[in-house]
C-alpha positions as CSV (number, residue, x, y, z in Angstrom):
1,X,177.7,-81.1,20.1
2,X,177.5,-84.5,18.5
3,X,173.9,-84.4,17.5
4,X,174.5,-81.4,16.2
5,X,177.4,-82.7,14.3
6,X,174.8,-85.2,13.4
7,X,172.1,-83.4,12.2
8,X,174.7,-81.5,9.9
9,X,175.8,-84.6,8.4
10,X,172.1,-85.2,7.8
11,X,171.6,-82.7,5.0
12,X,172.4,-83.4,1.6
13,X,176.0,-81.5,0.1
14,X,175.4,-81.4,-3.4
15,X,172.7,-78.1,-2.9
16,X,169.5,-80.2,-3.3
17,X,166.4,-78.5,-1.9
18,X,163.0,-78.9,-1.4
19,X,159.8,-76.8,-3.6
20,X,160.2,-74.2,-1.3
21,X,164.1,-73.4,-1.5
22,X,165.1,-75.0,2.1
23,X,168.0,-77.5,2.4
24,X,166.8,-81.1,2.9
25,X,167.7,-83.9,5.0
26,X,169.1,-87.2,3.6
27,X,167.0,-89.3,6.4
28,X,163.6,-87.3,5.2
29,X,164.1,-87.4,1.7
30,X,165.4,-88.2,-1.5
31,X,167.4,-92.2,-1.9
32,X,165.4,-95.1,-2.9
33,X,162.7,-94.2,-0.9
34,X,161.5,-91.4,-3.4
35,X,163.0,-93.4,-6.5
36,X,160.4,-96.3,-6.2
37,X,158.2,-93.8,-7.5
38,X,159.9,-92.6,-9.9
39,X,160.6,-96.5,-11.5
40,X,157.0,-97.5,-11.0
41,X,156.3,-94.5,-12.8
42,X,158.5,-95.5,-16.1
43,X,157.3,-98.7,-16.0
44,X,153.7,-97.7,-16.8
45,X,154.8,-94.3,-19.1
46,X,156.7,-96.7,-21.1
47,X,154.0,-99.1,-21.9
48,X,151.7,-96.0,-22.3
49,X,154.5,-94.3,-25.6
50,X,155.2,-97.7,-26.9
51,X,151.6,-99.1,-27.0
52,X,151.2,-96.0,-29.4
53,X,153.9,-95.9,-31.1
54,X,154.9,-100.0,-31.8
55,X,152.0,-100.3,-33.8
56,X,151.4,-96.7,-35.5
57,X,152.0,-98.6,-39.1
58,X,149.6,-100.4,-38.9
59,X,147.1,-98.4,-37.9
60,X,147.9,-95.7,-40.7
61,X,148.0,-98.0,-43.6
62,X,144.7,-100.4,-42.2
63,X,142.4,-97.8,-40.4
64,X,143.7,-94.1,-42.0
65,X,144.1,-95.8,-45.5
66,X,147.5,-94.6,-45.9
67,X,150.4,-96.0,-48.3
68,X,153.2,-97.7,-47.4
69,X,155.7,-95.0,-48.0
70,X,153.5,-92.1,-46.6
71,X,152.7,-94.3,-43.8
72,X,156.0,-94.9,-42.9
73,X,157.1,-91.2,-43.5
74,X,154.6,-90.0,-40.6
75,X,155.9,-92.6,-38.2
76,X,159.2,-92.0,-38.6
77,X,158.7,-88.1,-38.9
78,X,156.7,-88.3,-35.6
79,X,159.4,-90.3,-33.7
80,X,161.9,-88.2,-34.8
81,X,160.0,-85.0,-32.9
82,X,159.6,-87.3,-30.4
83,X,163.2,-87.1,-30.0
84,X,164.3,-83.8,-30.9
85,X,161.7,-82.2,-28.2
86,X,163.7,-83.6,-24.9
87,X,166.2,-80.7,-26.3
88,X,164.1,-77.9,-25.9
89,X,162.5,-79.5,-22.6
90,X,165.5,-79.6,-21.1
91,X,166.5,-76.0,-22.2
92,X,163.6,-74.6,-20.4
93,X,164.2,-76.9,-17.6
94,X,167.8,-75.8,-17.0
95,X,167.0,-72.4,-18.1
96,X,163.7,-71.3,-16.0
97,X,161.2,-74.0,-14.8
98,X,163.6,-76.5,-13.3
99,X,162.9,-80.1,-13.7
100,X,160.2,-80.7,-11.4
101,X,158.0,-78.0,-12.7
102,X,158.8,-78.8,-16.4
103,X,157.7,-82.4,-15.9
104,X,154.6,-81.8,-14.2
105,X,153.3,-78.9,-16.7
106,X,154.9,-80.8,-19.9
107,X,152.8,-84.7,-18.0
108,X,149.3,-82.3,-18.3
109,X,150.6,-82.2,-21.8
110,X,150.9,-85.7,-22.9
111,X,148.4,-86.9,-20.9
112,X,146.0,-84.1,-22.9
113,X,147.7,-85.6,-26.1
114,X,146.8,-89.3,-25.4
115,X,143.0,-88.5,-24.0
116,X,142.5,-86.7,-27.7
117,X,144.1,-89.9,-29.6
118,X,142.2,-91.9,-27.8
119,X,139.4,-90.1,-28.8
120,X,140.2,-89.7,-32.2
121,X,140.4,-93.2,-32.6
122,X,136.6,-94.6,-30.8
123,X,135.1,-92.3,-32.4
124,X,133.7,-93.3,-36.1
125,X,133.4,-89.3,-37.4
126,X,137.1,-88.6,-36.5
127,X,138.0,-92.0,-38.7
128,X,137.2,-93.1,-42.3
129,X,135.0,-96.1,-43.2
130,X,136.4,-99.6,-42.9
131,X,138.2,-101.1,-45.4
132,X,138.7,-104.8,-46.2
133,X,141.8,-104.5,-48.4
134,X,143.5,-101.6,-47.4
135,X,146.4,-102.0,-49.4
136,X,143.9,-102.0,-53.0
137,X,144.7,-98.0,-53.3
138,X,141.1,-98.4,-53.4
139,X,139.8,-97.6,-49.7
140,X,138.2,-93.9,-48.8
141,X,141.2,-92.0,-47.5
142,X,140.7,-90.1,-44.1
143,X,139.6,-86.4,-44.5
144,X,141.7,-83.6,-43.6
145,X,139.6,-83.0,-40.1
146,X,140.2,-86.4,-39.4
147,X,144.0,-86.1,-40.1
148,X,144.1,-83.1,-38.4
149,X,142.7,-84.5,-34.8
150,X,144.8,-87.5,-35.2
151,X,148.2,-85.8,-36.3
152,X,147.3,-82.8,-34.0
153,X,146.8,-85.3,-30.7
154,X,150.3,-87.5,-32.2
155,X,152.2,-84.4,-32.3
156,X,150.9,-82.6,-29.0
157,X,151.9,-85.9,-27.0
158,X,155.1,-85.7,-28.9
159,X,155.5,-82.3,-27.1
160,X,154.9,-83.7,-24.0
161,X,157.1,-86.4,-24.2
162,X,159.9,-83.7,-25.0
163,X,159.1,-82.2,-21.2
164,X,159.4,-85.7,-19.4
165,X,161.8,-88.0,-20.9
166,X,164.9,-85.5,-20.5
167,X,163.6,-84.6,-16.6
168,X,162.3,-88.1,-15.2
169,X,165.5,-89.8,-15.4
170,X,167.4,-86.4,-14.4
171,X,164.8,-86.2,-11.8
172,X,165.2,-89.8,-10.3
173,X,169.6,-89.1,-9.9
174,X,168.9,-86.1,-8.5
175,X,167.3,-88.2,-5.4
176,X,171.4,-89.5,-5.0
177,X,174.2,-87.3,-3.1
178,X,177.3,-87.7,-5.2
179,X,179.3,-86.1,-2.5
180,X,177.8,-89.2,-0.2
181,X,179.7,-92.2,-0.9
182,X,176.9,-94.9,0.3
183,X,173.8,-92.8,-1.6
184,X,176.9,-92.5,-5.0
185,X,176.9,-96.4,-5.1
186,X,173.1,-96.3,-5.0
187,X,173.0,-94.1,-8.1
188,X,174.3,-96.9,-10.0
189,X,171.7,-99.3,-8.9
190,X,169.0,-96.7,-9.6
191,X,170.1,-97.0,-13.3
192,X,170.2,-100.4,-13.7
193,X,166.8,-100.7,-12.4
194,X,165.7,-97.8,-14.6
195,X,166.2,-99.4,-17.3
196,X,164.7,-102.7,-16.1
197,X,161.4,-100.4,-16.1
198,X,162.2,-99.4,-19.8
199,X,162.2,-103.2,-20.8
200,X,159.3,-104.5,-18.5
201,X,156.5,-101.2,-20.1
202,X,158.4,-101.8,-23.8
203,X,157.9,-105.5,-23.6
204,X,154.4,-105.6,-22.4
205,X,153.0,-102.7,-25.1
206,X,155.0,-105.0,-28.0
207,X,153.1,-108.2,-27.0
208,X,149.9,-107.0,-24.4
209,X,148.7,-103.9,-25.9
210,X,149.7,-104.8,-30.0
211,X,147.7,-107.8,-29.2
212,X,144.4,-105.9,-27.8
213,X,144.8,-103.5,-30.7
214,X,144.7,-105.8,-33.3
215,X,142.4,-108.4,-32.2
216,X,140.1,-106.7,-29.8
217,X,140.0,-102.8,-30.7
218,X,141.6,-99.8,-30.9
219,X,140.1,-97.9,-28.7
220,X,140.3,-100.4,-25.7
221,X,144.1,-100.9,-27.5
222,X,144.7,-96.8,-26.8
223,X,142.6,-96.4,-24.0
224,X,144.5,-98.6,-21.5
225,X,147.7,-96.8,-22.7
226,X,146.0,-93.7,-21.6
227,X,144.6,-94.8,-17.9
228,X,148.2,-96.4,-17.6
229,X,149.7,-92.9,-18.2
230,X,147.3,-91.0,-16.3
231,X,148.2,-93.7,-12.9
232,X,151.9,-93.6,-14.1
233,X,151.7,-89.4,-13.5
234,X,149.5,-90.4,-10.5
235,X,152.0,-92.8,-8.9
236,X,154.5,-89.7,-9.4
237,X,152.6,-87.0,-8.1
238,X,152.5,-89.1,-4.6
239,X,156.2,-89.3,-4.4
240,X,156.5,-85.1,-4.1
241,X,156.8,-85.1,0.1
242,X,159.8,-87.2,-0.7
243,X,161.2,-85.7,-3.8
244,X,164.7,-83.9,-3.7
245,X,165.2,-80.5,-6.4
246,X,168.1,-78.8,-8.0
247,X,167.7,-75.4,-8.4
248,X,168.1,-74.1,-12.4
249,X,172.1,-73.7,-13.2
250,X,171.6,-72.1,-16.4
251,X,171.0,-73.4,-19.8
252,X,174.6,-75.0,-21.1
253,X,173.4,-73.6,-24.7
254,X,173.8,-70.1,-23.6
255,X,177.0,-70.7,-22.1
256,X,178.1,-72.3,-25.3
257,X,176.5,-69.1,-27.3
258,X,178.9,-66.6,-24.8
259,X,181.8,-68.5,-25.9
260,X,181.2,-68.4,-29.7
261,X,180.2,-64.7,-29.3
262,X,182.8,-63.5,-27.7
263,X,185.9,-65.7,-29.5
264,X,184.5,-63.8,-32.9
265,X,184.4,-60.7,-31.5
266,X,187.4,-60.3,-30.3
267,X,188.8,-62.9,-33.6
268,X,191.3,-60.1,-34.5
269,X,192.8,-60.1,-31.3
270,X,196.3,-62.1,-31.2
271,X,196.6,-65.0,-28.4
272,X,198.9,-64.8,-25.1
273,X,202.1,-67.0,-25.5
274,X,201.1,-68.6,-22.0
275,X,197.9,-69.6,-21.2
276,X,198.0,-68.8,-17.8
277,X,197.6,-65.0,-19.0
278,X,194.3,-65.9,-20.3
279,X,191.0,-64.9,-18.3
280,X,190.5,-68.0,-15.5
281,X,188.7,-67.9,-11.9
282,X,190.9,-69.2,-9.1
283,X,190.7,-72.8,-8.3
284,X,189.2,-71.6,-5.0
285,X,185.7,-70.6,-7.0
286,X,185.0,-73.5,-8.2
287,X,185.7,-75.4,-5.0
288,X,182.9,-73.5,-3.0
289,X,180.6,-74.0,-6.3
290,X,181.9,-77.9,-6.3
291,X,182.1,-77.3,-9.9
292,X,185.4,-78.5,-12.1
293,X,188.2,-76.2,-13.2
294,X,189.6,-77.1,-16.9
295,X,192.8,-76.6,-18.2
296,X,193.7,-75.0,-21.9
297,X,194.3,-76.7,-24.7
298,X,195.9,-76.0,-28.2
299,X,193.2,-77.7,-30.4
300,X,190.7,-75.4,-31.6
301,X,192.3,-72.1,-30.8
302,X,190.5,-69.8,-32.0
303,X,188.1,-70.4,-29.4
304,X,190.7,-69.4,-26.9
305,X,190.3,-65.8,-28.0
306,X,187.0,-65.8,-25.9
307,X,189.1,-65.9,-23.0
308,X,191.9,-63.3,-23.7
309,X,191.4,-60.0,-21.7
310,X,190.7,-56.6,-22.9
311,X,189.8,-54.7,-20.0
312,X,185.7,-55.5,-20.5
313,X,184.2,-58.5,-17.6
314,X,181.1,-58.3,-20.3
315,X,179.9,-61.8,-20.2
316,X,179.1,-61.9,-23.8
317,X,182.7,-60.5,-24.1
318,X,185.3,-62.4,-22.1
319,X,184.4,-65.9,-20.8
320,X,186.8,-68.3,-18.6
321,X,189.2,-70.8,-19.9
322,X,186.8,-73.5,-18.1
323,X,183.8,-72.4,-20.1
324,X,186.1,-71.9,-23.4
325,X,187.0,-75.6,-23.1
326,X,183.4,-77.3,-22.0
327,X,182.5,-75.4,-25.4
328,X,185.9,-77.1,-27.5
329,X,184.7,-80.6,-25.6
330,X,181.0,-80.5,-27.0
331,X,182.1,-79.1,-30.4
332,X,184.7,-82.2,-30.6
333,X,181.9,-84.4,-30.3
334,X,180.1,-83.1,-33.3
335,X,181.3,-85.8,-35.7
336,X,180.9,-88.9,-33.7
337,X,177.2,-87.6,-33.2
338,X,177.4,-87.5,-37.3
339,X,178.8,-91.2,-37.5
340,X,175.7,-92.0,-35.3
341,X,173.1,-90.5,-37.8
342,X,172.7,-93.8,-40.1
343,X,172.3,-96.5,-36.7
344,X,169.7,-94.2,-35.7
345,X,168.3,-94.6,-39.4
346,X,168.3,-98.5,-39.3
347,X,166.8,-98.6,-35.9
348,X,163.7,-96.4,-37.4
349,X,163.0,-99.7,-39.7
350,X,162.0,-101.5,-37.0
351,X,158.6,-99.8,-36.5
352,X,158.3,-99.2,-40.1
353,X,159.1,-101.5,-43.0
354,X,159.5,-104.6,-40.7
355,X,156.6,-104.6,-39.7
356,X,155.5,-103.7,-42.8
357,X,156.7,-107.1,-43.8
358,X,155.0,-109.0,-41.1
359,X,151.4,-108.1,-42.5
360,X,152.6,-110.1,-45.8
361,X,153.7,-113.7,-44.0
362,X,151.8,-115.9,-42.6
363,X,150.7,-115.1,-39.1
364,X,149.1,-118.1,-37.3
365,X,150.4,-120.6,-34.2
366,X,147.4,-122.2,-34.5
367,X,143.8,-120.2,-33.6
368,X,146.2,-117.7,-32.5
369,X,147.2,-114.8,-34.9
370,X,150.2,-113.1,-34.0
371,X,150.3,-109.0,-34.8
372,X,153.4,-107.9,-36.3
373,X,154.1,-105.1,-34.5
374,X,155.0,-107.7,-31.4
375,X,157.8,-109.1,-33.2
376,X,159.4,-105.7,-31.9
377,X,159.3,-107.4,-28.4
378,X,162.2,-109.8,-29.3
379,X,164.5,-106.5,-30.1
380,X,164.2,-105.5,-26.4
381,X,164.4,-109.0,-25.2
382,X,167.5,-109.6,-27.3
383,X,168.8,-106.5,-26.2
384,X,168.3,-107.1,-22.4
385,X,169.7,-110.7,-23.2
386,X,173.1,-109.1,-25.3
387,X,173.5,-106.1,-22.1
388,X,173.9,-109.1,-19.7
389,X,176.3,-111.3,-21.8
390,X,178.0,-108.1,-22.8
391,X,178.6,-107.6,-18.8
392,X,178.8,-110.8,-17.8
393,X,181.1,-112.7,-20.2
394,X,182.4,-110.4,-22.9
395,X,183.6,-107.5,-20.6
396,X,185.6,-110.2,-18.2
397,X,187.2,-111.5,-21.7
398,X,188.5,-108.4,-23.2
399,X,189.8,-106.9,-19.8
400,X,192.7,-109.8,-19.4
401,X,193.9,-108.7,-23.1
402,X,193.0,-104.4,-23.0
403,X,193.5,-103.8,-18.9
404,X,190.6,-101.2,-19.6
405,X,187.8,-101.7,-17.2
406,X,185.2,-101.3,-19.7
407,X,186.9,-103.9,-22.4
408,X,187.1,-101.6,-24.7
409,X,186.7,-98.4,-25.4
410,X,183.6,-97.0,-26.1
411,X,184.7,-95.8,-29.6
412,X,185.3,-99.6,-30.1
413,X,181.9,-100.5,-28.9
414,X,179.9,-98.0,-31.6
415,X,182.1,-99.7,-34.2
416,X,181.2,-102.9,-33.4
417,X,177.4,-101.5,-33.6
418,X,178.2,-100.0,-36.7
419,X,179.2,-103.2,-38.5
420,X,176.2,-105.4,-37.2
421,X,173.7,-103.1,-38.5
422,X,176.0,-103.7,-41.9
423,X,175.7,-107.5,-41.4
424,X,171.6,-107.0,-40.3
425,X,170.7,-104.9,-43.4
426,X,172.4,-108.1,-46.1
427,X,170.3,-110.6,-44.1
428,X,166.9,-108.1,-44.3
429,X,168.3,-108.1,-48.2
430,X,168.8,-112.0,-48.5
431,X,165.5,-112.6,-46.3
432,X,162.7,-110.1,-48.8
433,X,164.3,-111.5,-51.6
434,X,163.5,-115.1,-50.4
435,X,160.3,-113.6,-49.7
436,X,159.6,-112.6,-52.9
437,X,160.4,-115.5,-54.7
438,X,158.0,-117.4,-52.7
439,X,155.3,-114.3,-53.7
440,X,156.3,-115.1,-57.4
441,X,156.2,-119.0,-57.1
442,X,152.6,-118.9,-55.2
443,X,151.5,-116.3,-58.2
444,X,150.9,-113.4,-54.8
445,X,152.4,-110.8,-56.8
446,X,150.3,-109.0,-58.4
447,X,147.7,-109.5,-56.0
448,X,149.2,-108.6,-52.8
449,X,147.8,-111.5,-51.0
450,X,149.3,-113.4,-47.9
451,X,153.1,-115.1,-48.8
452,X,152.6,-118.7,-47.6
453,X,155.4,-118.4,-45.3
454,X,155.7,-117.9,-41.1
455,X,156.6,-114.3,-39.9
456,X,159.0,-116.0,-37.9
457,X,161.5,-115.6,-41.0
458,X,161.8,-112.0,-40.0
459,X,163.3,-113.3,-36.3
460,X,166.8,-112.8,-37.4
461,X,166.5,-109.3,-37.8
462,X,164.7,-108.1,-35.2
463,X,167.4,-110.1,-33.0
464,X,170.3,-108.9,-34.5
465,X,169.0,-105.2,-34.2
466,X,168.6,-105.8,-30.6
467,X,172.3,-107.1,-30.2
468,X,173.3,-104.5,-32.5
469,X,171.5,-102.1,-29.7
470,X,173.3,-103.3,-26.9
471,X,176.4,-102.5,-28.8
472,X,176.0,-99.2,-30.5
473,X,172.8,-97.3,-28.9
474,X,174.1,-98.1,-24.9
475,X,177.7,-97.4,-25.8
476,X,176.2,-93.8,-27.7
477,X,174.5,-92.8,-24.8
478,X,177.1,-93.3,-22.4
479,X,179.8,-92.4,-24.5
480,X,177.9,-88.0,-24.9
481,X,177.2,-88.5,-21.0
482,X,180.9,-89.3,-20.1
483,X,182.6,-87.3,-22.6
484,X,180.3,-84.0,-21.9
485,X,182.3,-81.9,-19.7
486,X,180.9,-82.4,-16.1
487,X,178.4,-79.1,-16.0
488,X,176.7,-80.0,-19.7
489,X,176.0,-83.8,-19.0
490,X,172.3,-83.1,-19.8
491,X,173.3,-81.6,-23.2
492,X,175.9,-84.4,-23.1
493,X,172.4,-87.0,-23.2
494,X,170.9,-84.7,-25.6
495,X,173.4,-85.3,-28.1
496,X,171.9,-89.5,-28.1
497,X,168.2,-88.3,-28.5
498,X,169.3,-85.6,-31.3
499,X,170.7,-88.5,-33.2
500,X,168.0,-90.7,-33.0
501,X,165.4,-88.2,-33.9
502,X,167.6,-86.8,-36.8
503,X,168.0,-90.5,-37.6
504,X,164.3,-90.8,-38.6
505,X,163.8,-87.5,-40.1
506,X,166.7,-89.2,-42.6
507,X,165.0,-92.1,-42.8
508,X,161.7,-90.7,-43.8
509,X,163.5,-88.2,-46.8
510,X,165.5,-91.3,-48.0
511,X,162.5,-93.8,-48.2
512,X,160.4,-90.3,-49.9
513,X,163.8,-89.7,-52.3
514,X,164.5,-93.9,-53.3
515,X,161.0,-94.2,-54.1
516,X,160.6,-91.1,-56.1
517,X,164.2,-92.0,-58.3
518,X,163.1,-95.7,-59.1
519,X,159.8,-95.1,-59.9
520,X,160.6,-92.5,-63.1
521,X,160.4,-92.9,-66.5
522,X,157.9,-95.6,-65.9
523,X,159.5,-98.2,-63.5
524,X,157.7,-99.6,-60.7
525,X,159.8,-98.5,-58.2
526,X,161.6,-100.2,-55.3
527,X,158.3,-99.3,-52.4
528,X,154.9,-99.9,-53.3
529,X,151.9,-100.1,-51.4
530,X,151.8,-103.7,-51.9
531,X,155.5,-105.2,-50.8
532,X,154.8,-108.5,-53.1
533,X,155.4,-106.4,-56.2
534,X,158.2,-104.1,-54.9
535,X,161.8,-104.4,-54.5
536,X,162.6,-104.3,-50.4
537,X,165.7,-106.2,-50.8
538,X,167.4,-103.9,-53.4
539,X,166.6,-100.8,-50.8
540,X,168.0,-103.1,-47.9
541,X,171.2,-103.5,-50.5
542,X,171.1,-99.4,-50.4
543,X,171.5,-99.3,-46.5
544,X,174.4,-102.0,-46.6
545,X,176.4,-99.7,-48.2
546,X,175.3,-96.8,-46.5
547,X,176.5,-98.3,-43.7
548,X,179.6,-99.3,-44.9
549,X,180.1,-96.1,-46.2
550,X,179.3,-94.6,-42.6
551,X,181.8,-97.2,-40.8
552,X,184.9,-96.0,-43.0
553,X,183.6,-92.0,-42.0
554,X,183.5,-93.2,-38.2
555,X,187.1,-95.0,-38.6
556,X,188.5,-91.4,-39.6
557,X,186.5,-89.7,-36.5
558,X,187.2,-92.0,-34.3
559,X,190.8,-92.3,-35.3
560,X,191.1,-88.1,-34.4
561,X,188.7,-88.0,-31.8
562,X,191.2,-87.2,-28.5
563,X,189.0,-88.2,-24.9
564,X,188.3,-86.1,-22.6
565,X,191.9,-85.5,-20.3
566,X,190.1,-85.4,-17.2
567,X,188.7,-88.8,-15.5
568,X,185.1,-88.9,-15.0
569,X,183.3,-90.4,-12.0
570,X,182.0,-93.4,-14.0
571,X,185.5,-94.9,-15.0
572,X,187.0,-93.9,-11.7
573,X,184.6,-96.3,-9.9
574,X,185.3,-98.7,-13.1
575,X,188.8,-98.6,-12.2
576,X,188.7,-99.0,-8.4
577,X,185.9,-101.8,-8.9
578,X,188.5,-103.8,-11.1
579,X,191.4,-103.0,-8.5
580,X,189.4,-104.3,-5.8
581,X,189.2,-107.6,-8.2
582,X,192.5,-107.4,-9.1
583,X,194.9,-106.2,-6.9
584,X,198.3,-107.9,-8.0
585,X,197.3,-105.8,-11.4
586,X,197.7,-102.4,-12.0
587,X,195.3,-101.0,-14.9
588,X,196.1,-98.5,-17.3
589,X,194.5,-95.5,-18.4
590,X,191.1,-96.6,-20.0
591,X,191.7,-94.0,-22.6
């Protein structure tokens, strides 16, 4: 009787399976024992995107013979698909493929993407002619077929990367019971050691790869990207006898859809006084399902009408007060994701115009030349450095004066974010317009030659924006995870890659529209192909106040915005942790 007690025990309660359907056993698989692939994997798909990606710039404007503002369009443009795709791949992975399945077809993707960048870029018929000042305007621009491989291979990885990025990390907490307290704890340590693989692959593409790529070649500079993601995919593909699988739950867009339908069909239709008349499954469903009931609330009514009965069970006609409300909790989101927009437009500058500004300064330690595109390593390293402190020393501060185990709420946190990127665009301002005074005094204007002073002027803000990171962009992303109601946490992360793709899609039509106003009726214009004639620091100026502006729209959001009444897992475990710390004190409600 007891092993088989035992033996029950061993399989997994939260209706994890294996490829073929059947129930697994915690002692067979899933826990760290399948994760170590999945983080070893990371670690070498990370350095694989950002080795392309950190120094795109530069290979657009020096090797394509693109201009500074076109250049910068495509990378932003291209990072912003990169972005938005993780929406649809997760769609089709909660919808029909499942995760597994979705990642491995969407991996034969990207890997097919990078093999065809890496040829585009050894081969000299897919590429123009070299150039020795490619910033003259007077280089032999790439020909359509050329663009066309290139583009067609960025754009095709970009696909790719939307099948992965929203699975692999999905993929990796699926591996952890939540209904098993010892493998729940272990789901936290699986994250923070996730995103120790993020920062080990970005950091080594920012100061390895950029390095081979601009001192060595390009095509030994893309082609170790592309055997790293092709042993990364490798690496994963041994881990499957010890991989866990949830079976497809639905996509949470069509349940969202249902809702919307149905409250404007029946929109004429006059709500119950009580709201226990409207349409709800008993609390004994969602028990078997281990799913969440949620209550009715008054804000955004009309919704509610989706929910009142007329005699049709039609599921595009009546829908249940739970589904009504994960609906009203996604929709009330909608504005901080708005406030989030022009962070997401300052962090596309760091792969653009910054680096932009690195070619112009003085690049030597020495024999050693140091490629611009590196300086982006200091970003993650500040932010891994800010995360810690944040933890370690700011959290323990503010929890003596708020009681809230996270020190403040995560509102608060964004905000913060959302005045350093303030504070980081008037010290990019003040910093170009030292620079070009020192163009003007060393007569580099017109010429576009090399400013005689060290890149390491540009330090400040690439350090800042990774403080500013640890503030607003970790705070966003757990902010749509814990706020989505507990069925739509995947649309919950997609809201955080939505806004940083929309982010550079803004940030490519702004830098198209600014340069197009100032450069009428005869003016020069605020971005030129060479940076020594143009005026950086005026459209630096521009984003201060745009972000100003933006903080005063988040202060009015935020000051409306009404969490979530249910507590989720993350700041129960937050509260017990502190608790345990403190047990003379009781905490409040972190809300």
């Amino acid at each position: 009787m007891g092993v088989e007690e035992g033996l029950a025990d061993d399989y997994t309660q939260d209706g994890t399976v294996d490829l073929k359907g059947n129930p697994v056993r915690r002692s067979k698989r899933g826990g760290w024992r399948a994760c170590c692939f999945i983080v070893v994997y990371e670690v070498f798909e990370r350095m694989a995107f950002y080795g392309i990606s950190s120094n795109l710039l530069i290979y657009l404007t020096n090797r394509l013979h693109q201009g500074t503002v076109t250049a910068a369009n495509n990378v932003t443009n291209w990072v912003g698909a990169v972005w938005m795709t993780p929406v649809l791949g997760a769609y089709v992975a909660d919808a029909y493929l499942g995760r597994f399945w979705t990642f491995i077809v969407a991996s034969i993707i990207y890997l097919s993407g990078m093999s065809l960048l890496t040829m585009a870029v050894s081969l000299p018929t897919l590429r123009p002619p070299p150039c020795a000042q490619p910033t003259s305007g007077h280089c032999e621009r790439a020909s359509t077929l050329q663009l066309a491989v290139y583009f067609g291979a960025l754009y095709i990885l970009a696909l790719g990367t939307g099948g992965t990025k929203p699975n692999i990390s999905t993929i990796g907490a699926d591996q952890f019971d939540d209904f098993h307290p010892k493998e729940k704890k272990q789901k936290l340590s699986f994250f923070n050691w996730w995103m120790f693989s993020i920062f080990f692959g970005t950091l080594f593409a920012n100061i390895i790869l950029v390095y081979i790529q601009d001192n060595i070649g390009w095509t030994l500079g893309y082609g170790l990207p592309t055997l790293g993601l092709a042993v990364s995919i490798g690496i994963f593909v041994a881990g499957i006898p010890f991989y866990r699988h949830k079976v497809p739950a639905g996509s949470p867009f069509t349940r969202m859809a249902k809702v919307l339908v149905a409250a404007v069909k029946k929109r004429k239709l006059p709500l119950p006084r009580e709201a226990k008349e409207l349409y709800e499954l008993d609390l004994e469903e969602y028990t078997k399902k281990r799913k969440f009931r949620m209550e009715a609330t008054p804000s955004l009514s009309f919704l509610n009408k989706a929910s009142v009965k007329t005699g049709s069970t039609h599921p595009w006609r009546l829908c249940t007060v739970t589904e009504v409300e994960e609906t009203k909790q996604m929709i009330r989101m909608i504005p901080i994701l708005f406030a989030t927009f022009v962070p997401s437009i300052m962090l596309a500058q760091v792969n653009t115009l910054f680096i932009k500004q690195g070619t112009t300064l003085d690049r030597k330690i020495g024999k050693f030349n140091i490629p611009p595109a590196s300086l982006s390593g200091f970003v993650t390293v500040s932010l891994l450095i800010s995360v810690v402190l944040y933890d370690r020393v700011f959290v323990k501060i503010m929890r003596k004066f708020t009681k809230n185990p996270r020190g403040i709420t995560l509102l608060q946190r964004m905000g913060i974010g959302i005045v350093l990127h303030m504070l980081i665009m008037v010290v990019c301002s003040l910093v170009e317009r030292h620079r070009l005074a020192v163009a003007r005094e060393h007569g580099v204007v017109q010429s576009g030659g090399q400013v005689p002073l060290s890149i390491f002027i540009l330090l400040p803000q690439f350090i800042l924006m990774g403080t500013a990171d640890a503030f607003m962009e970790v705070s966003k992303i757990e902010f749509f995870y814990d706020q989505a109601p507990e069925s739509m946490k995947s649309l919950g992360t997609s809201y955080s890659t939505t806004a940083i793709g929309t982010g550079n899609f803004l940030s490519s039509f702004l830098l198209s529209t600014v340069s197009d106003l100032t450069s009428r009726h005869g003016r020069k214009g605020w971005i030129l192909n060479n940076l020594n004639a143009s005026h950086l620091d005026y459209y630096y100026g521009f984003f201060a106040i745009l972000n100003f502006l933006n903080f005063i729209f988040f202060l009015v959001v935020s000051r409306y915005y009404v969490y979530k009444a249910e507590v989720s897992d993350s700041i129960r475990l937050l509260t017990e942790e502190l608790k345990e710390k403190t047990p003379s004190k009781e905490s409040n409600n972190p809300h």
